[in-house]
C-alpha positions as CSV (number, residue, x, y, z in Angstrom):
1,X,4.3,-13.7,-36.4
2,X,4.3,-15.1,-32.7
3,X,1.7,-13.4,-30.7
4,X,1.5,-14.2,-27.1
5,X,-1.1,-12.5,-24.6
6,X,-1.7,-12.4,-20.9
7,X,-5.3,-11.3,-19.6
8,X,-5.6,-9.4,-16.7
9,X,-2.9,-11.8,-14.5
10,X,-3.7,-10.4,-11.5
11,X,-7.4,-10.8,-11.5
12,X,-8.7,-7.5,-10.8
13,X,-12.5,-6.7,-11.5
14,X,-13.6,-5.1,-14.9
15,X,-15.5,-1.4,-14.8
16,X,-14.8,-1.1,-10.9
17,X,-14.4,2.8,-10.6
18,X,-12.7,1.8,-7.4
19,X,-9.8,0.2,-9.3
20,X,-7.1,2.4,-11.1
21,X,-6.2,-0.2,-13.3
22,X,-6.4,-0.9,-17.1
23,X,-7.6,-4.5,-18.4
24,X,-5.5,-5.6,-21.3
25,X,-4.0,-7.5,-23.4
26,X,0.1,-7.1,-23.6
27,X,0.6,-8.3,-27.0
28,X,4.5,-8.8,-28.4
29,X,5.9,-10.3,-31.1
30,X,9.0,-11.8,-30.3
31,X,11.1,-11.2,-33.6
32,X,10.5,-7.3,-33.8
33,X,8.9,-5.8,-31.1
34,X,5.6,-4.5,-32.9
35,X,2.5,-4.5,-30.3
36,X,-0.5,-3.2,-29.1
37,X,-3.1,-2.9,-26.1
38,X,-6.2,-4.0,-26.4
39,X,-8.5,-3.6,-23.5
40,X,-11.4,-6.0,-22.1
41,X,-14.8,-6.6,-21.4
42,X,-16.3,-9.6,-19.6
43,X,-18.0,-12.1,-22.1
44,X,-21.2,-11.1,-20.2
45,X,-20.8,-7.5,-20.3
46,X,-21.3,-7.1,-16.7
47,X,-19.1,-4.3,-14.7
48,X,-17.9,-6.5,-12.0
49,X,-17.3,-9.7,-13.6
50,X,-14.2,-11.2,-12.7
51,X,-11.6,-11.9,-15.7
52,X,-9.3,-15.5,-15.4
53,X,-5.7,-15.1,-16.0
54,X,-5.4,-16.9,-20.1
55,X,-2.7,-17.3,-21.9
56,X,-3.1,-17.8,-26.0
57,X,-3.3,-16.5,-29.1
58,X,-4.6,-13.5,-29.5
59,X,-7.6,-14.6,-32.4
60,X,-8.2,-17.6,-30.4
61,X,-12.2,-18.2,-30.2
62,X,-12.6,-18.0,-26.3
63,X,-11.2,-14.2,-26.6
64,X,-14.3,-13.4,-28.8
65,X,-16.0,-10.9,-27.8
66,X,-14.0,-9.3,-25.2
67,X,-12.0,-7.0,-27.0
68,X,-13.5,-3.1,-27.0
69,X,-10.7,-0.9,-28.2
70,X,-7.0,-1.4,-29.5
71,X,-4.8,0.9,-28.2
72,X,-1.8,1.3,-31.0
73,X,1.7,1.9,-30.5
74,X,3.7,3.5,-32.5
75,X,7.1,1.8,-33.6
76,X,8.6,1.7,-36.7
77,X,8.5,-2.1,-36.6
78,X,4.6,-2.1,-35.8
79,X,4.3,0.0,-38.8
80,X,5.7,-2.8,-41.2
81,X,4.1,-5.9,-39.1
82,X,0.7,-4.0,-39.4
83,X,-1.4,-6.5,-41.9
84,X,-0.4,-9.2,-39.5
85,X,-1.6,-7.9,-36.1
86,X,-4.4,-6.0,-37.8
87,X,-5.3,-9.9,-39.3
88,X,-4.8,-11.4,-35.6
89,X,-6.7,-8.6,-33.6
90,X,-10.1,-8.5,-36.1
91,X,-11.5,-11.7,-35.8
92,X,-11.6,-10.7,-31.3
93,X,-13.1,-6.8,-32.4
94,X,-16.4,-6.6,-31.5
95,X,-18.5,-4.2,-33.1
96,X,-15.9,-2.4,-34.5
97,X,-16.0,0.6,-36.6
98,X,-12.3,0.5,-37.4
99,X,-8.8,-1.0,-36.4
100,X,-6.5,1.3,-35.4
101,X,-4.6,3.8,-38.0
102,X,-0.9,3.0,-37.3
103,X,-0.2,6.4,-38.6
104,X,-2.0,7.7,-35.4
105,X,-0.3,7.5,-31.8
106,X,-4.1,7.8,-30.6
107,X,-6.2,5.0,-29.5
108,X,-9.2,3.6,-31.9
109,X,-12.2,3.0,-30.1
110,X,-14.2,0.2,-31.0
111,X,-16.8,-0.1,-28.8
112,X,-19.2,2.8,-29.6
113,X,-20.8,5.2,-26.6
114,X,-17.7,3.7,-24.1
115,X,-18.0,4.8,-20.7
116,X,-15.2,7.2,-20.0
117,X,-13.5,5.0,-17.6
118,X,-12.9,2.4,-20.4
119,X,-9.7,4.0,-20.6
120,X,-9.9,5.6,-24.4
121,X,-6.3,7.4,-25.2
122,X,-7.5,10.7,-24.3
123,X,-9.1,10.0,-20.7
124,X,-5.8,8.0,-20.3
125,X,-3.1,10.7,-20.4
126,X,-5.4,13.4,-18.4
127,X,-6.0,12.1,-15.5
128,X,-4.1,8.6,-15.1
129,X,-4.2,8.4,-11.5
130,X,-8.3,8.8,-11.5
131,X,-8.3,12.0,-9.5
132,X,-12.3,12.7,-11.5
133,X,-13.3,9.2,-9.8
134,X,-12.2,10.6,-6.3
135,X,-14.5,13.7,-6.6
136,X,-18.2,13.6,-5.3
137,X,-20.9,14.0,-7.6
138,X,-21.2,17.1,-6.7
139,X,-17.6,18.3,-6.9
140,X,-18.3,16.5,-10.5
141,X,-21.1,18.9,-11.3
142,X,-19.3,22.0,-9.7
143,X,-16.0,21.2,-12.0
144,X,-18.3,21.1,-15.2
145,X,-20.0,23.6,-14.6
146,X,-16.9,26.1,-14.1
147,X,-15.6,24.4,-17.2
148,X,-18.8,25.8,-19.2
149,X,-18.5,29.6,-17.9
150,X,-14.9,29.2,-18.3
151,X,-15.4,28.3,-21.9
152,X,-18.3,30.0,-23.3
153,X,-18.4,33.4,-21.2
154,X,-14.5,33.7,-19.9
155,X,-12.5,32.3,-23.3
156,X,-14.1,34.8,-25.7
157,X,-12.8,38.0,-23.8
158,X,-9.5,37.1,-22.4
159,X,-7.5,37.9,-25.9
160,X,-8.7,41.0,-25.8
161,X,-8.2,42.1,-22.7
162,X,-4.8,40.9,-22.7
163,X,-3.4,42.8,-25.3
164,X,-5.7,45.7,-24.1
165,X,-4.7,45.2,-20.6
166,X,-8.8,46.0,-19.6
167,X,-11.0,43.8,-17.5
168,X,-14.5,43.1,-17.7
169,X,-16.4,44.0,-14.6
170,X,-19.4,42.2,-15.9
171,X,-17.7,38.6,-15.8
172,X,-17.1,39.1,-12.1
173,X,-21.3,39.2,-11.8
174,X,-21.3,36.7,-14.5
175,X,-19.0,34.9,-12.1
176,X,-21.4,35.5,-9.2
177,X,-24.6,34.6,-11.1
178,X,-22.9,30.7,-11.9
179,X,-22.5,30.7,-8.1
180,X,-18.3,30.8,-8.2
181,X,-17.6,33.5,-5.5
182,X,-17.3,32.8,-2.0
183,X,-18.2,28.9,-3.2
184,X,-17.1,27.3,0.1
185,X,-18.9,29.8,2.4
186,X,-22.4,28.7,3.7
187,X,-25.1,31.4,3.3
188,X,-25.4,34.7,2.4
189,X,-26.1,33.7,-1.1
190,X,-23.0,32.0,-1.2
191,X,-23.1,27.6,-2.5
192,X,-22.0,25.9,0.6
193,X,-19.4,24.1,-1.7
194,X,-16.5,22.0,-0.5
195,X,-13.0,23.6,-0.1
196,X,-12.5,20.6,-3.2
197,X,-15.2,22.3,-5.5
198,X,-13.4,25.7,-4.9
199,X,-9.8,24.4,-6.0
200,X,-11.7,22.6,-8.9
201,X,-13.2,26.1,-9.9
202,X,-9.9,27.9,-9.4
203,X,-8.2,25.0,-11.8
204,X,-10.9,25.4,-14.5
205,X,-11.4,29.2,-14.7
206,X,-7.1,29.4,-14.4
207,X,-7.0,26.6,-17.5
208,X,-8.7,29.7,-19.1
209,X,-6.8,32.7,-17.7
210,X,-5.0,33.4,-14.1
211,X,-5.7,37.3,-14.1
212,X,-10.0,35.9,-13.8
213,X,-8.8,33.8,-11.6
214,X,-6.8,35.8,-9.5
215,X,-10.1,38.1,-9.1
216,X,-11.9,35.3,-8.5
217,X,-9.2,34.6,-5.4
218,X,-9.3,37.4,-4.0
219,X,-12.8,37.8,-4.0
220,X,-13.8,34.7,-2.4
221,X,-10.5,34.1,0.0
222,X,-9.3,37.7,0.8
223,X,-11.7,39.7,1.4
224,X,-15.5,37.2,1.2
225,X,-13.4,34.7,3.6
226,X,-12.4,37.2,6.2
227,X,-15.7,38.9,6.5
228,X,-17.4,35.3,7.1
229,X,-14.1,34.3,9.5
230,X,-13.7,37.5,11.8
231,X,-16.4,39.5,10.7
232,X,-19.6,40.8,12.9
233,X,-23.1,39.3,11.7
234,X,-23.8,42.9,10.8
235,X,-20.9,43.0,8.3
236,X,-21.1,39.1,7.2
237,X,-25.2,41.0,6.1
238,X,-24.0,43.9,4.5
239,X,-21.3,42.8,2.5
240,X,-21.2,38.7,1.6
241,X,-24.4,38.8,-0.6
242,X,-23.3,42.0,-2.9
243,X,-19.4,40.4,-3.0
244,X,-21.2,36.5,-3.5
245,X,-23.1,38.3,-6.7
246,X,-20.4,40.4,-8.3
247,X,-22.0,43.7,-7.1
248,X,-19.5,44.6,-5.5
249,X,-15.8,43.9,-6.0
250,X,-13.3,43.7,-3.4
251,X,-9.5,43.5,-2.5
252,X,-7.3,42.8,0.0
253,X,-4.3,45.0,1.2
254,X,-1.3,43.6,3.0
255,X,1.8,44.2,1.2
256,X,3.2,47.5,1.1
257,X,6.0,49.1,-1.0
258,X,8.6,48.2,1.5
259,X,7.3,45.3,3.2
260,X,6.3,42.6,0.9
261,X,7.9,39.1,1.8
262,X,7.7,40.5,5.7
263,X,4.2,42.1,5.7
264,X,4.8,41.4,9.9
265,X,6.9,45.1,9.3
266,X,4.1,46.9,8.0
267,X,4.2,50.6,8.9
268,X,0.3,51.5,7.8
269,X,-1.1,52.7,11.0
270,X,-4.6,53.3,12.8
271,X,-5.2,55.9,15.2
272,X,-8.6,55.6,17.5
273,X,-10.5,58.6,17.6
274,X,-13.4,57.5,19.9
275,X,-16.2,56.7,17.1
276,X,-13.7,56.1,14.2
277,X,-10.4,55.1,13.3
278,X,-7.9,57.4,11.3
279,X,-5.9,55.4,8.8
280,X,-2.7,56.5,7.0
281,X,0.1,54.9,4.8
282,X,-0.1,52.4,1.5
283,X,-0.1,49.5,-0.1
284,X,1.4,47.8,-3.4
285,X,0.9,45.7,-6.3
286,X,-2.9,45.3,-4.9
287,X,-5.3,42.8,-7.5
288,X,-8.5,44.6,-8.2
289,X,-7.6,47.6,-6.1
290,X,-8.4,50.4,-9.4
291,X,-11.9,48.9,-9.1
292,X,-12.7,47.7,-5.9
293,X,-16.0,48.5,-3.7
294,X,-14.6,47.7,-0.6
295,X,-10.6,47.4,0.6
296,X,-9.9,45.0,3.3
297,X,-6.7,47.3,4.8
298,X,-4.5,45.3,7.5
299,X,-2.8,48.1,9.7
300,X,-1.5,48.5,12.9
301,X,-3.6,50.6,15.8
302,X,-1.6,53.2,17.6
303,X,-3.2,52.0,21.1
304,X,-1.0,48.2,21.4
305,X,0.4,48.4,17.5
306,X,-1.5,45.1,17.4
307,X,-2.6,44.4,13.6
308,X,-6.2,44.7,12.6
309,X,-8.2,44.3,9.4
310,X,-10.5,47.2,8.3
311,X,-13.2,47.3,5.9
312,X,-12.4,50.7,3.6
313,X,-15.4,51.7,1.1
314,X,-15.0,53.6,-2.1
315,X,-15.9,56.8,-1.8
316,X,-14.2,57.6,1.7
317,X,-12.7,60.7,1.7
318,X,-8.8,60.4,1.7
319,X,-8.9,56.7,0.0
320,X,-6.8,56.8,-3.6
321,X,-6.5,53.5,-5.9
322,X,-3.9,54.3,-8.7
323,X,-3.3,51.2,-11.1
324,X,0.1,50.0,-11.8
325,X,0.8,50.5,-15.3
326,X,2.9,48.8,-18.0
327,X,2.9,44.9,-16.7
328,X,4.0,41.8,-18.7
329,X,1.9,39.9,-16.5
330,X,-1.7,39.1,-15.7
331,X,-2.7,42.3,-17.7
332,X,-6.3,41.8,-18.1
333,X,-6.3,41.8,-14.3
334,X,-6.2,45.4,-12.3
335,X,-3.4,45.9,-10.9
336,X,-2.9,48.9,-7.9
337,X,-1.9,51.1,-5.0
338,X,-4.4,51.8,-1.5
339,X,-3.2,55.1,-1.0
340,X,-4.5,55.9,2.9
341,X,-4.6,59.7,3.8
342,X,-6.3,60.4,7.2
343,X,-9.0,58.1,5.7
344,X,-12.1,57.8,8.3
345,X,-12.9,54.4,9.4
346,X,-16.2,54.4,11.4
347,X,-15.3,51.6,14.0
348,X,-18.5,49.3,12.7
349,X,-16.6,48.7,9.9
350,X,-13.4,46.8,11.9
351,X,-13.6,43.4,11.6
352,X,-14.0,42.4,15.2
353,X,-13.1,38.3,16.0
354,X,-9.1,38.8,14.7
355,X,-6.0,40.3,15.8
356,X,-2.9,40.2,15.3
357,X,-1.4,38.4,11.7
358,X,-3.3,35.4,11.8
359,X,-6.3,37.1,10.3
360,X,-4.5,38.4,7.0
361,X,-2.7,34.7,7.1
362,X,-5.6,32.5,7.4
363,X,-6.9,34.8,4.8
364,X,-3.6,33.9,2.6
365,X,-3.6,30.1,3.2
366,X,-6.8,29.9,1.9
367,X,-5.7,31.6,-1.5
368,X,-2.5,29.7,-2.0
369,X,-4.6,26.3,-2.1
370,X,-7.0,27.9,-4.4
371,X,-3.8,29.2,-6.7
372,X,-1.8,25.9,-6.1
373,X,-5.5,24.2,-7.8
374,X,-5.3,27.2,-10.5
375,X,-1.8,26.9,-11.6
376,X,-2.2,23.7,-12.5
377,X,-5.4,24.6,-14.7
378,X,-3.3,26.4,-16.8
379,X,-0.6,23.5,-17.1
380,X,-3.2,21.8,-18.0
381,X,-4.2,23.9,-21.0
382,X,-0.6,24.5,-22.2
383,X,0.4,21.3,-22.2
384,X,-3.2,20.1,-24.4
385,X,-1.6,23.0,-26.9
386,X,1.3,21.4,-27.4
387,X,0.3,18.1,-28.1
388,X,-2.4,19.7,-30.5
389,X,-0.3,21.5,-32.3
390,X,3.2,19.2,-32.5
391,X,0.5,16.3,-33.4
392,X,-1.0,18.3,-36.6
393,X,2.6,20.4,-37.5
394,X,4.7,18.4,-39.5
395,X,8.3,18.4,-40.7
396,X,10.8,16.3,-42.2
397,X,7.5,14.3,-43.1
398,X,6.2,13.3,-39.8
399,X,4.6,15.0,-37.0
400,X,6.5,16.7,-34.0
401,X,4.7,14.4,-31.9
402,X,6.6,12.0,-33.0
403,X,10.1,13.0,-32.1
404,X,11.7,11.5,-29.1
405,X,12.2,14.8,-27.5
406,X,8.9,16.7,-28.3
407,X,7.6,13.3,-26.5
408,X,9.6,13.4,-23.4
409,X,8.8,16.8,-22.7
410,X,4.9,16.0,-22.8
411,X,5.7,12.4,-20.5
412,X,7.4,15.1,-17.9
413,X,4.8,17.6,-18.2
414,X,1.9,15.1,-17.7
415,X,4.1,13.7,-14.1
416,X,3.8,16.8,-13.5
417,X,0.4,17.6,-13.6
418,X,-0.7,14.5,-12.7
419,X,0.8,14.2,-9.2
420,X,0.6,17.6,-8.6
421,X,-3.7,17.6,-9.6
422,X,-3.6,14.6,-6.5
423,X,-1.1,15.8,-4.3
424,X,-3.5,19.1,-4.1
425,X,-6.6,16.9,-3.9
426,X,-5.2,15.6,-1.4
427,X,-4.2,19.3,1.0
428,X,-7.9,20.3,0.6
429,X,-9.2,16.6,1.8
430,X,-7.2,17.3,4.7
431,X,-9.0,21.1,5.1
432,X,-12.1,19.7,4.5
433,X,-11.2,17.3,7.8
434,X,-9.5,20.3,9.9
435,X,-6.0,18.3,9.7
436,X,-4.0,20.8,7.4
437,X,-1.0,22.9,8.5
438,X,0.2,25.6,6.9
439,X,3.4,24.0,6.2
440,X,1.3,21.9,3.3
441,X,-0.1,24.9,1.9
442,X,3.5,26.2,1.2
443,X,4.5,23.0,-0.9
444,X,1.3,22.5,-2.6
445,X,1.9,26.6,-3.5
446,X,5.4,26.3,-4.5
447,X,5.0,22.8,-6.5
448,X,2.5,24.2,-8.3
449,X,3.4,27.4,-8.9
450,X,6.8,26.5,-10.3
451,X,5.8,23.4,-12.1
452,X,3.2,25.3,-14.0
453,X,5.6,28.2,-15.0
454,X,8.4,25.1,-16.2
455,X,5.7,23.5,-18.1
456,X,4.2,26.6,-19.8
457,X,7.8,27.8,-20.8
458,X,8.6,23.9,-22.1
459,X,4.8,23.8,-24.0
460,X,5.7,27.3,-25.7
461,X,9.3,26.4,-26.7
462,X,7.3,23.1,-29.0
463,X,5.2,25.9,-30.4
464,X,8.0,27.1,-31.9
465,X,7.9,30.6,-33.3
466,X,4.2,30.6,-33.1
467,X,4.7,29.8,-29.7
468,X,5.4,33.9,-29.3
469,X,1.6,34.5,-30.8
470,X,-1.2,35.1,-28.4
471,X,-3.6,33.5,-30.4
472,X,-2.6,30.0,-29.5
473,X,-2.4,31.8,-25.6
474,X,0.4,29.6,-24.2
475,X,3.0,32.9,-24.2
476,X,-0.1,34.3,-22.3
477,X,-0.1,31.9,-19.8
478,X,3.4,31.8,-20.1
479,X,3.8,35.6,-19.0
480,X,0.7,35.3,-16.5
481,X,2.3,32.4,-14.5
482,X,5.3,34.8,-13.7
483,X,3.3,36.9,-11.6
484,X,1.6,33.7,-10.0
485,X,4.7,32.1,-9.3
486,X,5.9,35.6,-7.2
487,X,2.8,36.4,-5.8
488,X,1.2,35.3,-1.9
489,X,4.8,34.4,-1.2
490,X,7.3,33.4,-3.5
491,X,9.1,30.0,-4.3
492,X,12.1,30.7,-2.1
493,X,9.7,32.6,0.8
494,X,8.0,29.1,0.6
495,X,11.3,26.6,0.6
496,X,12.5,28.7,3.7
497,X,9.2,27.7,5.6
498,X,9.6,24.1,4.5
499,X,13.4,24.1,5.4
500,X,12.2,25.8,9.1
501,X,9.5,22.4,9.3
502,X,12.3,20.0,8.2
503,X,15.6,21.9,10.5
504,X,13.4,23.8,13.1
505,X,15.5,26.5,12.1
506,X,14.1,29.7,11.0
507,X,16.3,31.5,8.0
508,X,14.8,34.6,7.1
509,X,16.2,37.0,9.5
């Protein structure tokens, strides 16, 4: 068998995080196709030695000791040919603990305790554009860290309360106590994170469930963000430390039952009485408004029917919360009404520095770049799932991995993913340097958002019929991303704002 490699022609250095490129061998046989990757290490071992363009055979002696892993392919033809490359590639193997199983599409590592950037299989497929190596240490830290209370506190209890459509109040102070709320707000007990850390917290707590995540949201962008944004000092006091711990649990009311997609025609009113304001009217399809401490309640003041945020406490008179019962969708999360009768607003409690809608807007723009993050998070998990599962379910004698079509579907779902996890890295660089229009936000929502419900449908339809049981969660996530793909504007409110930025032309009216 012919074997002809090229090293590294273009002469890129080895182990530089700053490079996105793998170092390997491109192997073919020229009668039948058969190959395989091997990547490289310098002869010295050092990160940034520089690798020579070479062209030989693959066992040649000057290639000893530079091979750390062989990647295989699978092909029917490298399946038959597979004493002969396995012959070529073992005398170059160093240290190795095995060649490659060609019954496996997965890659055999051979060089033991391999930095994760050596580009193993499995680091390879997630994140093939090096988003992790764009992330600060900290952000690093932050995303683990959420990936731990996501699996070991949040993963446990999401079953349940799924098919018991209950949530647990105690994860949102579990939530608090690991320092998730209100992460990109300095102070007040809050982490001082960056608006990246929060969209890698949304992503990993979403990968888990979207109804936690959707609490978590709210929490930190809808009502925690507002108080710190327009709030007095005296409010920012009282409220930001109890809502950063998981005390107290907030939400945020804007829609009502006939204004949802134009919350600008809101008909909720406040009338000044001197020392208080009196508010009347209600609001829909409300996360976390059956439990909620405090209601951030946008209305209009009879005085210049200007819009203004109020800060509405449990336990006013005239203040109702009914839940919304019988959803399909994010059912461990509460979902409810504000029902406002000649409810007493002491004016200490109106958020002071906003009027008009940009207060419950810049509220909302913050959100959608935490969902368009946490949308993704579940993609993620769905599409792990499915290659899990078609990899260890066999028919006809072979894996479902190994069908052409089971394939594809994963090679779109990864694009997916993959450029929408750095197209939404990205949006929150540009917040994080004051340089990101709202027109941004509405893509990175509306990508996400419907790419995640596509994949999630596509991941459950490999399932199969077990695709329809809970207990391998993609239907949940399935059913969950409905609700996420309509909520804090929906896929066509969104194209309409990016048609207005591309025509200058306004449609919705």
């Amino acid at each position: 068998m012919n074997l002809e490699v090229q090293q590294n022609p273009r002469g890129h250095l080895f182990g530089s995080r700053s490079v996105s490129l793998r170092f390997d061998f491109a192997c073919q046989t020229r009668s039948c196709n058969a190959y395989v990757d091997c990547a490289l290490r310098p002869v010295q071992n050092t990160w940034n030695t520089q690798i020579a363009t070479v062209f030989s055979g693959l066992a040649a002696p000057r290639l000893a000791g530079h091979v750390c892993q062989v990647v295989s392919r699978r092909q029917s033809s490298l399946a038959t040919h597979a004493p002969q490359v396995s012959a070529a590639v073992a005398p170059s193997v160093v240290n190795a603990n095995r060649l490659p199983s060609w019954k496996s599409p997965d890659t055999a590592i051979v060089k033991p305790g391999a930095d994760p950037y050596d580009w193993d299989s499995e680091v390879h497929w997630k994140d093939m554009l090096r988003l992790e190596s764009r992330l600060s240490e900290e952000e690093v830290l932050i995303k683990d860290a959420a990936r731990q209370f996501a699996d070991a506190e949040l993963m446990p209890k999401v079953l349940n309360g799924f098919r018991e459509e209950t949530f647990d109040k105690g994860l949102m102070k579990a939530m608090g106590k690991a320092g998730l709320l209100g992460s990109f707000i300095e102070g007040y007990g809050c982490a001082g994170a960056s608006a990246t850390s929060y969209g890698l917290i949304a992503r990993e707590v979403e990968r888990v469930d979207s109804a936690y995540r959707s609490a978590l949201s709210v929490q930190s962008s809808l009502v925690m963000n507002p108080i710190n944004l327009f709030g007095s000092q005296e409010q920012r006091e009282r409220f930001l430390p109890r809502l950063a711990s998981g005390d107290l649990i907030g939400c945020f009311g804007l829609t009502e039952p006939d204004h949802g997609s134009d919350p600008s025609g809101m008909v909720t009113r406040a009338v000044d009485k001197g020392d208080h304001f009196l508010l009347n009217g209600a609001k829909n399809w409300i996360t976390n408004s059956p439990i909620a401490d405090v209601c951030l309640v946008w209305a209009k003041t009879s005085t210049d029917n200007k819009v203004r945020g109020f800060l509405v406490e449990r336990g006013m008179e005239g203040l109702s919360t009914p839940k919304i019962e019988g959803k399909f969708s994010l059912r461990a999360s509460p979902t409810g009404m504000i029902q406002l009768d000649d409810v007493k607003v002491p004016k200490d409690n109106v958020l002071p520095n906003v009027v008009g809608m940009r207060g419950p807007f810049a509220c909302l723009n913050s959100a959608r770049l935490g969902i368009a993050w946490g949308a993704l998070g579940a993609a993620e998990f769905c599409l792990e799932a499915a290659r899990n599962y078609t990899l260890g379910r066999k028919q006809f004698g072979r894996p479902l991995a190994a069908n052409q079509l089971v394939q594809m579907k994963m090679a779109n779902a990864m694009t997916d993913i993959t450029i929408g996890l750095n197209a939404v890295l990205q949006a929150t660089r540009m917040k994080e340097a004051g340089e990101l229009h709202s027109n941004v936000i509405s893509m990175m929502k509306r990508n996400s958002c419907t790419k995640a419900l596509e994949i999630a449908r596509t991941c459950r339809d490999m399932l199969g019929g077990n695709g329809i049981v809970d207990e391998y969660h993609v239907i949940r996530h399935v059913c969950n991303l409905e609700a996420v793909n309509t909520y804090e504007g929906t896929a066509d409110i969104h194209s309409l704002v990016l048609g207005r930025a591309i025509t200058g032309i306004p449609a919705f009216k």
